[in-house]
N, C-alpha and C positions, 0 to 999 in steps of 0.2 A: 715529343709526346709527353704530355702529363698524365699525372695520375688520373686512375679513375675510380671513383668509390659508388659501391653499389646504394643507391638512395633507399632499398625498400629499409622498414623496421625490423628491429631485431624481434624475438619474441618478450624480452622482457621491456621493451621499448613498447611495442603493441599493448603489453596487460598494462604500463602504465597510463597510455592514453585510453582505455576501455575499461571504466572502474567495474561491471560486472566481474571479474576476479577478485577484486575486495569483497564484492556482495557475494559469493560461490565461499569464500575464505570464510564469512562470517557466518555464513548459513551451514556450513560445516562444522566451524564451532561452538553455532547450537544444538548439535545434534538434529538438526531440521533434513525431513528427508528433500533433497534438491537434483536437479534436474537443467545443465545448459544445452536449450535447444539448440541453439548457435552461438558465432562470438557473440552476439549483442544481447542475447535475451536468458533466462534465468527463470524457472518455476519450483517454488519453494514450500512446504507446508510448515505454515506456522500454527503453532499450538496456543489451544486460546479456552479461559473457562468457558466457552462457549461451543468448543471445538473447535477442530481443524479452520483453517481458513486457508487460502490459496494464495500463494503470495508470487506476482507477476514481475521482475523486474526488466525494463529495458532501455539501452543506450543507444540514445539516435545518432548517431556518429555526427551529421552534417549539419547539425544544432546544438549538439555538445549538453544535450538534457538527458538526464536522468529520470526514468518516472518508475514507478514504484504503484501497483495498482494491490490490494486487496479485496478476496471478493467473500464477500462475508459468507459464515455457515446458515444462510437463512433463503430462501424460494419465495417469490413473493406470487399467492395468486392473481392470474388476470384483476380479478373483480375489487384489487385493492392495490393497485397502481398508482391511482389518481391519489390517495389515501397518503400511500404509502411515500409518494413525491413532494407531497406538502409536508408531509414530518422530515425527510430530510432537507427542505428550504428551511424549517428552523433550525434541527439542529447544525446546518451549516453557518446560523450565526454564531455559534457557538464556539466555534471548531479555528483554532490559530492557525495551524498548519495546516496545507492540505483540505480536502472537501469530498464529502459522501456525491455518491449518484447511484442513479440505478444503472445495473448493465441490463441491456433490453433483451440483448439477445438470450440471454442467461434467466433473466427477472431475478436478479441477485442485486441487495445493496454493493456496493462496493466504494472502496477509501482509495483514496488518490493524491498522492504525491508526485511533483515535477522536479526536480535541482538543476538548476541551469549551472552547469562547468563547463563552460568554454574557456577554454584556458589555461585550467584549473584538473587539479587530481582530486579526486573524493578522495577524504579523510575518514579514518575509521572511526573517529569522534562525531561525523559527520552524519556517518551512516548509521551510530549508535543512538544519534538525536532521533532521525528520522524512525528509526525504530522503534524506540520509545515511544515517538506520536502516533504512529501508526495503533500498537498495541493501545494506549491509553483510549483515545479515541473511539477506536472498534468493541471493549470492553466498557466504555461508558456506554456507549448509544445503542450496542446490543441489544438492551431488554426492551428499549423505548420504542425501535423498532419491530422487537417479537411483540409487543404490546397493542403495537395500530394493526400486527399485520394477523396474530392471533384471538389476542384479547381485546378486540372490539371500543379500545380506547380512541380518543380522538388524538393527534399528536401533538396539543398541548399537554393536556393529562399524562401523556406515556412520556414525556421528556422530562416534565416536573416532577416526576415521579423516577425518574431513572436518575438525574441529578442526586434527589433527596437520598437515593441507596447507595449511588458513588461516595458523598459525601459522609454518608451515616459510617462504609465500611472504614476496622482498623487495618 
């Protein structure tokens, strides 16, 4: 008789193939209030001069992506969807990482990040990049957005114009 070794994972074996425990680790110490529905998923409030926003993370185990969804502090009415969808086609040329859309079922913008780690353990360097574009992003385009969606701008005007103040602040 040979040995027999139990194949499942350990627990610390499991949190290193499931980088959700890095992102629970880190949203802990931002003091962000956080929430793991399950192994895989994670809802986070991130604080923003805009307010709150909602921060969604999840790990598809059987693709090995990470995606990372924000849903911004903003309601878009019905009657300015169509509006509101053409300002984010531009400002997603803008945008390196990651890319805006509307969630439908919500009529909320929201920013989207994907990490493909197959293979791979997220790095907290990694997840600190992604957070940085997350925030950077959602505080440029904020106003450009509350602008098509409030202030009756078109979304060239509100984006040339939201640029101009990102750039302008120290």
């Amino acid at each position: 008789m040979g040995n027999t070794h139990d194949q499942s994972p350990t627990m610390p074996e499991m949190e290193l193939d499931n980088p959700i425990g890095v992102v629970e680790e880190f949203a802990i110490s931002q003091d962000w209030n956080s929430e793991r529905t399950n192994e895989y998923e994670l809802w986070a409030e991130m604080p923003s001069q805009w307010g709150t926003q909602r921060l969604w993370v999840a790990f598809h185990d059987d693709s090995g992506f990470l995606q990372f969804n924000v849903y911004m502090n903003l309601k878009i009415p019905p009657r300015f969807m169509n509006v509101t969808a053409q300002a984010i086609t531009l400002i997603n040329e803008r945008v390196w990482l990651g890319h805006f859309e509307i969630w439908s079922e919500e009529r909320t913008p929201v920013f989207r990040i994907v990490l493909p780690l197959r293979g791979t353990e997220l790095q907290p360097e990694q997840l600190e990049d992604v957070i940085d574009a997350i925030e950077e992003e959602t505080e440029r385009f904020h106003p450009a957005l509350q602008w098509v969606i409030w202030g009756g701008k078109s979304p060239e005007d509100a984006i040339a114009a939201a640029l101009v103040d990102t750039e302008g602040e120290a």
